[in-house]
C-alpha positions in Angstrom: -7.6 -40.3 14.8 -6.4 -43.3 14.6 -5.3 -43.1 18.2 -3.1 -40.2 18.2 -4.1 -36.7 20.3 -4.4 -34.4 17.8 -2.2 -32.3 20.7 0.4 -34.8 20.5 0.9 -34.6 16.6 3.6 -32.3 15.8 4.5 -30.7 12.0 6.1 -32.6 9.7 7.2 -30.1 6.9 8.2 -26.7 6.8 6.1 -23.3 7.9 3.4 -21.6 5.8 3.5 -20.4 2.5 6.4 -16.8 2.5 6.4 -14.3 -0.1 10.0 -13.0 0.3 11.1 -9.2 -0.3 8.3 -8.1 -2.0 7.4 -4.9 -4.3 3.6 -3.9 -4.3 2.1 -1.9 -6.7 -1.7 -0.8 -7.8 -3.4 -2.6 -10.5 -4.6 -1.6 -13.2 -8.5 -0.2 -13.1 -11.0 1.0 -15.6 -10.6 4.2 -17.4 -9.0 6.9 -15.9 -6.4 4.7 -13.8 -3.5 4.3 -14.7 -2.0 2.3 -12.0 0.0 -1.0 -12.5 -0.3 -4.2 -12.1 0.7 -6.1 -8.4 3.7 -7.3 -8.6 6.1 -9.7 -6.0 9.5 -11.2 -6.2 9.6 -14.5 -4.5 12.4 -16.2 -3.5 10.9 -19.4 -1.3 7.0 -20.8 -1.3 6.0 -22.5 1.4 2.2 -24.0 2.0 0.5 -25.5 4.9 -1.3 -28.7 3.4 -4.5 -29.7 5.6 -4.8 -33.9 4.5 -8.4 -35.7 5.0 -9.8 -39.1 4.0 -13.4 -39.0 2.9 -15.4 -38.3 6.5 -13.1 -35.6 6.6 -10.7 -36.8 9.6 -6.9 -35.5 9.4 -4.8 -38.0 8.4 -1.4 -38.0 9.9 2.6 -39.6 9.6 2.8 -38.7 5.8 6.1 -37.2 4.8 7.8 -35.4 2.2 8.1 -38.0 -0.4 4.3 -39.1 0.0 3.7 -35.1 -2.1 3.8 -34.2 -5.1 3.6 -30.3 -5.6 3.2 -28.4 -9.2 4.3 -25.0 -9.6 2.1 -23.4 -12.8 2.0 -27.5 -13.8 5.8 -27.8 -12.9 6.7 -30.6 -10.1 9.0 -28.7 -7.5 11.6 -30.4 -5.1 9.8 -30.0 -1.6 12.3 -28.8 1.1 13.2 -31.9 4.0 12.9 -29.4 7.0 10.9 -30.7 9.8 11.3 -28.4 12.6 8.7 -27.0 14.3 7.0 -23.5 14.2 4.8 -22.1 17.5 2.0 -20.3 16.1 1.3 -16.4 16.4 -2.2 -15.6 16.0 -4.9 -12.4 16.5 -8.2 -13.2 17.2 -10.5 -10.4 15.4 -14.2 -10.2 16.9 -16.7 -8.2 15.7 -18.2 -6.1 18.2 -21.2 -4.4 17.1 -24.7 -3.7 18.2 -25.6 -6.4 15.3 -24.2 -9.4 17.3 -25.6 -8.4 20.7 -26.9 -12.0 20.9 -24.1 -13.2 19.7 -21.5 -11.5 22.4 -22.4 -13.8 25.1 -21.2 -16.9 23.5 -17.8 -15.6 22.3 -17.1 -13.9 25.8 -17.1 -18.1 26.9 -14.6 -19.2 24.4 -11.4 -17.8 25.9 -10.1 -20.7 27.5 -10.5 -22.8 24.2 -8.5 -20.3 21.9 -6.0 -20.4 24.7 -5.3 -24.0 25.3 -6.5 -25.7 22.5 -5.7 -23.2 19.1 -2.5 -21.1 20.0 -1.2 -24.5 22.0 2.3 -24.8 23.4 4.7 -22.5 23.0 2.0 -20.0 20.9 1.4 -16.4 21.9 -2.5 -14.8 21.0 -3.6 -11.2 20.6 -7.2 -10.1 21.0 -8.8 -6.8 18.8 -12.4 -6.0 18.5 -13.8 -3.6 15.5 -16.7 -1.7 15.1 -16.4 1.2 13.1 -12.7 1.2 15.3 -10.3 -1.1 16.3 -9.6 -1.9 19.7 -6.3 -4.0 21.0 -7.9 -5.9 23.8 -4.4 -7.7 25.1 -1.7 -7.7 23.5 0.6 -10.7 22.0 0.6 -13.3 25.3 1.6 -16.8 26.5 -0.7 -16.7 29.1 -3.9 -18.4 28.5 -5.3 -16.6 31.5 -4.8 -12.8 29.8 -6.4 -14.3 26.5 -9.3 -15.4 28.7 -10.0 -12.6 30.6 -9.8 -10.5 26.7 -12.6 -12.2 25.3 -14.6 -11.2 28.6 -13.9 -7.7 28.0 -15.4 -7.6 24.7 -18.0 -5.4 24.5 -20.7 -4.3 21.9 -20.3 -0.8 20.2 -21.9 1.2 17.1 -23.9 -0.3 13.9 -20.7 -0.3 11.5 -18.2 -3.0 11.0 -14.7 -2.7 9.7 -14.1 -6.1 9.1 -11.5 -5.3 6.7 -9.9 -2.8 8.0 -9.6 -5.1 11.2 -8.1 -8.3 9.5 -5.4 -5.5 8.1 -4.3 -4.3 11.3 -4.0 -7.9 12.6 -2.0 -8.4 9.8 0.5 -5.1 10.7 0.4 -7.0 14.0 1.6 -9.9 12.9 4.3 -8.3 11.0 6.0 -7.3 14.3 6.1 -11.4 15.2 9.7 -12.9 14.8 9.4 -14.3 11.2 10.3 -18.1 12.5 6.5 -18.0 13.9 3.4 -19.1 12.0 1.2 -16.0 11.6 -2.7 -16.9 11.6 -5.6 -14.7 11.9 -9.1 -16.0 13.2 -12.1 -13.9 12.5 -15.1 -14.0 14.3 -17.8 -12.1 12.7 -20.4 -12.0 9.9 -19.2 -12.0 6.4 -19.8 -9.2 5.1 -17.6 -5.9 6.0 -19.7 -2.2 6.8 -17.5 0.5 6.6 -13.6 -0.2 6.1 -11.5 2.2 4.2 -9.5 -1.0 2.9 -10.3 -3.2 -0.2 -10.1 -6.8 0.0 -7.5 -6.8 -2.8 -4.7 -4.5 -0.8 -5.6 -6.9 2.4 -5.4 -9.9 0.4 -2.0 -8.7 -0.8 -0.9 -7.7 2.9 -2.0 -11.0 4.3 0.6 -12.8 1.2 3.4 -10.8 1.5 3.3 -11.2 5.5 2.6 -15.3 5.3 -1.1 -14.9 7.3 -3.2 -17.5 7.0 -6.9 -16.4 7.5 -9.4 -18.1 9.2 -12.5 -17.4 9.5 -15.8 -18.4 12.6 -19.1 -16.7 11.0 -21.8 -15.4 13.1 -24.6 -16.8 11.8 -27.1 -14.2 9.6 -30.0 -15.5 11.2 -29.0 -14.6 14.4 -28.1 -11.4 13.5 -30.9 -10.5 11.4 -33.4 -11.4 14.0 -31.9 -9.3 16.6 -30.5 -6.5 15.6 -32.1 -2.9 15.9 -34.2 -2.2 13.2 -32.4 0.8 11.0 -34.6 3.8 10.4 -35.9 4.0 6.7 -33.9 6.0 4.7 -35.4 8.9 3.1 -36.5 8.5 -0.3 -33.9 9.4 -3.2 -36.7 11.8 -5.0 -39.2 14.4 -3.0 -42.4 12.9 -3.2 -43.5 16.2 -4.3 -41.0 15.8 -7.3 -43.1 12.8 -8.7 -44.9 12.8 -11.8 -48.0 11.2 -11.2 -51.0 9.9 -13.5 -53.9 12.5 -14.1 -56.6 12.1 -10.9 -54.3 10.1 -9.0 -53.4 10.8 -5.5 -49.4 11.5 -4.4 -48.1 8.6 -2.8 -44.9 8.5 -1.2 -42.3 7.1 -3.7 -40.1 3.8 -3.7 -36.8 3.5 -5.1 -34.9 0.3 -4.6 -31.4 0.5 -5.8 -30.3 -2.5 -4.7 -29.2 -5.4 -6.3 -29.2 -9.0 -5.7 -25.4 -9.8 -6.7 -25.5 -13.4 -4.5 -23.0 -14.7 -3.2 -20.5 -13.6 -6.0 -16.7 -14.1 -5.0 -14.1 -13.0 -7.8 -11.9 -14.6 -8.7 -8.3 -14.5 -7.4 -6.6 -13.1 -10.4 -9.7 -10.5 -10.8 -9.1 -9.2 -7.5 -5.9 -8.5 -8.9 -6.8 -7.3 -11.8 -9.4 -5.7 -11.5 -10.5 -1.8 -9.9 -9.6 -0.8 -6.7 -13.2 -1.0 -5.2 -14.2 -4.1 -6.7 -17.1 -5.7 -5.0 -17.3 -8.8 -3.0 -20.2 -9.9 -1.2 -17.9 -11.9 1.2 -14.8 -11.0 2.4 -14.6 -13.6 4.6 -14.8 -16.6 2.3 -12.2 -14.6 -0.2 -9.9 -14.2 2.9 -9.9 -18.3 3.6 -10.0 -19.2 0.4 -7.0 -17.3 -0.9 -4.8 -17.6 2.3 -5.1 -21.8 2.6 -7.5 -21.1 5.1 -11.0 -22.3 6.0 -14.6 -20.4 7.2 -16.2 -22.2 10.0 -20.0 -21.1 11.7 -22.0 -21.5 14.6 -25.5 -20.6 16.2 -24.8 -22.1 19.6 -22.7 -22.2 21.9 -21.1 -25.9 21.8 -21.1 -25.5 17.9 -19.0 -22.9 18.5 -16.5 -24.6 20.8 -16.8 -27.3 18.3 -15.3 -25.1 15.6 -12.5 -24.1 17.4 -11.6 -28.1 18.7 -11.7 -28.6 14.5 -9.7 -25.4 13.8 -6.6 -26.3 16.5 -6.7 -30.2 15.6 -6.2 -28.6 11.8 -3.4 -25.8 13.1 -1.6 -28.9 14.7 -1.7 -31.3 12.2 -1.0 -29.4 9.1 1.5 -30.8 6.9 4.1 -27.6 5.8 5.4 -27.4 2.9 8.4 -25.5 1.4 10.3 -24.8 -2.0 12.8 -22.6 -4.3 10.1 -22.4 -7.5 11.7 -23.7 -10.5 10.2 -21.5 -12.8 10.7 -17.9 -11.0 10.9 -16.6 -15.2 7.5 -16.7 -15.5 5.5 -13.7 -14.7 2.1 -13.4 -13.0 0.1 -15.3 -11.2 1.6 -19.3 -9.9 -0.9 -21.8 -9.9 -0.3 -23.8 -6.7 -1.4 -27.6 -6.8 -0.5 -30.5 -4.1 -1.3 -33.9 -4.8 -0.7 -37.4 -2.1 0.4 -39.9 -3.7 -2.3 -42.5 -1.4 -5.6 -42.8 -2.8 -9.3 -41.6 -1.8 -7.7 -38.6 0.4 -8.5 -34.9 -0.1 -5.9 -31.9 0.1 -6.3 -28.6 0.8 -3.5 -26.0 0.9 -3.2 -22.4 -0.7 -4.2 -21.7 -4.4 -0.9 -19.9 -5.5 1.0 -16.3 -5.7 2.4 -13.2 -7.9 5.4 -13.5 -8.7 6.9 -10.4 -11.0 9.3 -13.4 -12.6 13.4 -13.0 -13.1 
């Protein structure tokens, strides 16, 4: 780019986005619940900012004064620190028999997460989930350790925690000295089988720790095709129970209560809002969207290798940004919006956060 190493780029603002001391409380639901809404007290915001022309190449050597960054519509006075942050980062893999195919690939990728995504001076940590969560290694330096984790990573039972996993590399993270950037990357399907946590107390978790979520999807059509097939489930209603028309034979009976919802992602504030067990179709893509991440995919092997070479040269190159919010009175939700001030580029950076106001 331009005929810089992405490696040799270094960050130019401050780290990610910090919800300070924080008070968490239930939402309100439907009827019956009488919880309260989510509520944090935030002191200083800061954002990564990923900045791309057009094709989608990282542009680099902007500074502070080439932002502009509105608060709920409100321009904010960007902090001036430069220093550098060394990232901390867990790498969640699905390990279930529905990626069987898939295992082989990620068992290669090691090296890459190693050298090329934690970088200099950054520490990884390696957890596979099934229906549990394993710690494969530990927080480590050496790129060697991290390796040698994603060898070890071995297939297990038909459920996947997703959730649950991303919120125990969050309480991970937590334990990081707060001076580090905290980033989760998720490789798996998008779809979660079996946590006990809701995307909304995650989503909350991943905010009030500063973990930005990124996401590497195992494609469906790898996993559909090679999976084992599920036996059928038994149907809902005897067919012995079924009314049937006059001289017609009994016939076992179909019952499909299944819906096709899509690809339906809440809104932020609904997650919020909204009950406890509200559904979303796709964790994953609410976890990158709402954290300043971003969801990457692969079938084959050197796609995969490919999406981690994007995902470091975005880790290294991310612009930081920080402020004191202007406008801490205001209750709710803060719509966050970052603007360059040089045309035909695109910005990308986190949507907002709660703030219970002053």
């Amino acid at each position: 780019m331009m005929g810089m190493s992405p490696w040799s780029t270094r960050l130019s603002l401050a780290a990610a986005m910090v919800l300070m001391p924080a008070l968490a409380q239930k939402p309100p639901s439907s009827e019956g619940d009488t919880t309260e809404p989510i509520r944090a007290t935030v002191s200083v915001v800061l954002a990564p900012t990923t900045v791309t022309d057009r094709s989608g190449n990282l542009i680099t050597g902007l500074n502070s004064d080439d932002f502009k960054l509105l608060d709920n519509d409100k321009p904010q006075i960007l902090s001036k620190d430069v220093s550098v942050h060394p990232i901390s980062m867990v790498v969640a893999v699905q390990a279930n028999n529905a990626v069987v195919e898939a295992l082989p690939k990620i068992q290669k990728i090691g090296s890459v997460v190693g050298d090329l995504v934690v970088g200099d001076n950054g520490e990884g940590a390696v957890i596979q989930f099934d229906h549990r969560i394993r710690t494969v290694v530990d927080f480590t330096s050496d790129s060697a350790q991290i390796s040698d984790a994603f060898k070890k990573v071995k297939p297990g039972s038909s459920t996947s925690a997703m959730i649950d996993a991303v919120s125990e590399g969050i309480r991970m993270l937590q334990t990081r000295p707060p001076d580090r950037r905290r980033v989760i990357l998720l490789i798996s399907e998008t779809g979660d089988y079996g946590s006990e946590n809701h995307v909304r107390e995650v989503l909350t978790q991943a905010q009030f720790a500063n973990v930005v979520i990124y996401t590497v999807n195992i494609s469906h059509l790898v996993t559909a095709l090679t999976k084992p097939a599920m036996p059928p489930s038994p149907p809902p209603i005897p067919t012995t129970a079924t009314a049937v028309p006059a001289g017609k034979p009994l016939t076992p009976t179909s019952i499909s209560t299944n819906r096709d919802l899509g690809n339906y992602i809440p809104g932020f504030e609904e997650i919020f809002k909204g009950v406890k067990g509200i559904f979303v179709a796709n964790p994953a893509e609410v976890f990158t969207r709402f954290t300043g991440g971003r969801q990457f995919s692969f079938v084959k092997q050197d796609t995969l290798e490919r999406a981690l070479v994007q995902l470091g040269q975005e880790l290294h190159n991310q612009y930081l940004l920080s402020y004191h919010p202007s406008n801490l009175n205001e209750p709710g939700y803060h719509h966050i919006q970052v603007i360059v001030n040089r045309a035909a580029l695109q910005v990308r950076t986190r949507p907002g956060y709660w703030s219970a106001g002053q």
